[in-house]
N, C-alpha and C positions, 0 to 999 in steps of 0.2 A: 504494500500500500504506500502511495508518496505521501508527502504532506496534505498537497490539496487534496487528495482523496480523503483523509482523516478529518480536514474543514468540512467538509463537505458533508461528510458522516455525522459528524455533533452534531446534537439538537438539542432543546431544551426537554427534557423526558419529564411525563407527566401522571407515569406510569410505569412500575416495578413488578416484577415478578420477586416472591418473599420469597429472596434465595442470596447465600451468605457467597460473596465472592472471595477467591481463594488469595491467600495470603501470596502465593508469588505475583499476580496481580497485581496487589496493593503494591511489592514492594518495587516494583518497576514503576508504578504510576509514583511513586514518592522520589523514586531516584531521578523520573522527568523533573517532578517540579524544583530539587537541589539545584539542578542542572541547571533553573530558568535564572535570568541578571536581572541583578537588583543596583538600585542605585549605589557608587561608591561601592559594591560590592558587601554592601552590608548584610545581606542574607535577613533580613529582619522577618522574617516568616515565620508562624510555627503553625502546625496543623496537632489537632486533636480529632484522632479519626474516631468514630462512634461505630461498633457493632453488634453491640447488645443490644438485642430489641427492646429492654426496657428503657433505655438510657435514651435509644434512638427513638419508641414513643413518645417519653416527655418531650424532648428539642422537639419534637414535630407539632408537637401541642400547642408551642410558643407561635406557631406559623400559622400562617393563612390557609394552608393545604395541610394537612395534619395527614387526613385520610391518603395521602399522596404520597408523602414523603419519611413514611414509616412505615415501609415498605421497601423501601430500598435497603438495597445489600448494607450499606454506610452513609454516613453524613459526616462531611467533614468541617470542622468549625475551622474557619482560618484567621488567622490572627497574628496580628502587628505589635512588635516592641518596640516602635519608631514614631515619635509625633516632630520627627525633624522634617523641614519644609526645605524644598530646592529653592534654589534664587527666582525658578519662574514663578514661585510663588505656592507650586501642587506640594501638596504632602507626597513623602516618600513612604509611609506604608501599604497603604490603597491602594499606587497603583503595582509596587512590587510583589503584591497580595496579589491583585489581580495577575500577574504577568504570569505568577506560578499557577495558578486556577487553572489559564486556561492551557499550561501545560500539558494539568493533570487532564482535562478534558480532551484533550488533543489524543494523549497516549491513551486516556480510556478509550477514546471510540477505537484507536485502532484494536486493541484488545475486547473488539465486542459488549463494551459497555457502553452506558449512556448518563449523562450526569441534567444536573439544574442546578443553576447558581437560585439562592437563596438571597433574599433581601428583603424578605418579610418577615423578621421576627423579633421577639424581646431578648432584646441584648441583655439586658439586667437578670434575668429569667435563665438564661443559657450560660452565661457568668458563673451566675451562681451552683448549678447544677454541676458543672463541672468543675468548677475548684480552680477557674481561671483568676489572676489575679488582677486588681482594680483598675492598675495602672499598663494594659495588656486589652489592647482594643480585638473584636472580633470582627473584621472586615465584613465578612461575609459565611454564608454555610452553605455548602454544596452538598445537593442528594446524588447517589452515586451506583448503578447497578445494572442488573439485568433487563433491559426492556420488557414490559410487555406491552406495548402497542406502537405502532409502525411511525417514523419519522414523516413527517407530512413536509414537504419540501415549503419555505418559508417563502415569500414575496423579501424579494430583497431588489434597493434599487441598483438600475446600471453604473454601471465604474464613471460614464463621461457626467454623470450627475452627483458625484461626489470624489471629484477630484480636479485641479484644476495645476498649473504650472508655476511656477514663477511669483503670480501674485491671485491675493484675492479675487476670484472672476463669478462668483453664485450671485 
């Protein structure tokens, strides 16, 4: 599989089959996201992956999809130990939070999984549950597994509509 085939594969899954994904799995998807660059080389990432289904009930309880996202093989809470801001002014944990996410999502698809970033939940709530500490933000939580139901290809717009050369031209 290339890369673009692996883009291409992600989708936002909305639907899991209850089935535990096997640990060499995990450790490849965790060894993508090492792999991804972070600002300065800071690595400021840390993931707490979730695969007890009781563990992974509650966090799904905090979300808007409950029924949806405990049900996946894992949830991974990702989280920043950086509230340092570049000169352009972006914080550096978000997006090197991000950069490793969608690592992980890259490598899962090509290993036959499917993920969903998460952005609907109680942060306070999930903190606490896990024993994260105060000053240790959760970017985001990503549901992570088995499909059960088929990729619906998305409307995406054309490249000449979101991209221009040189300067400003939208």
């Amino acid at each position: 599989m290339t890369l673009l085939e692996a883009i291409r594969r992600r989708y936002s899954c909305r639907a899991y089959q209850d089935k535990s994904i096997e640990q060499e799995k995990l450790d490849i998807i965790f060894e993508a996201a090492r792999l991804a660059p972070s600002a300065k080389n800071t690595q400021d990432w840390r993931f707490v992956v979730l695969t007890d289904s009781q563990i992974k009930r509650r966090v799904a309880e905090t979300t808007n999809r409950p029924e949806v996202f405990q049900k996946a093989g894992a949830i991974i809470a990702a989280c920043s130990n950086s509230d340092e801001v570049m000169r352009c002014g972006q914080a550096i944990g978000p997006i090197d939070v991000a950069i490793a996410l969608e690592h992980i999502a890259l490598q899962a698809a090509e290993l036959g999984l499917a993920t969903c970033w998460i952005g609907s939940f109680d942060t306070d709530k999930v903190k606490a549950m896990l024993d994260i500490p105060a000053d240790i933000a959760i970017i985001e939580l990503m549901a992570m597994g088995y499909p059960a139901d088929e990729r619906k290809e998305p409307k995406r717009e054309p490249v000449e509509k979101i991209l221009c050369y040189q300067k400003w031209k939208f």
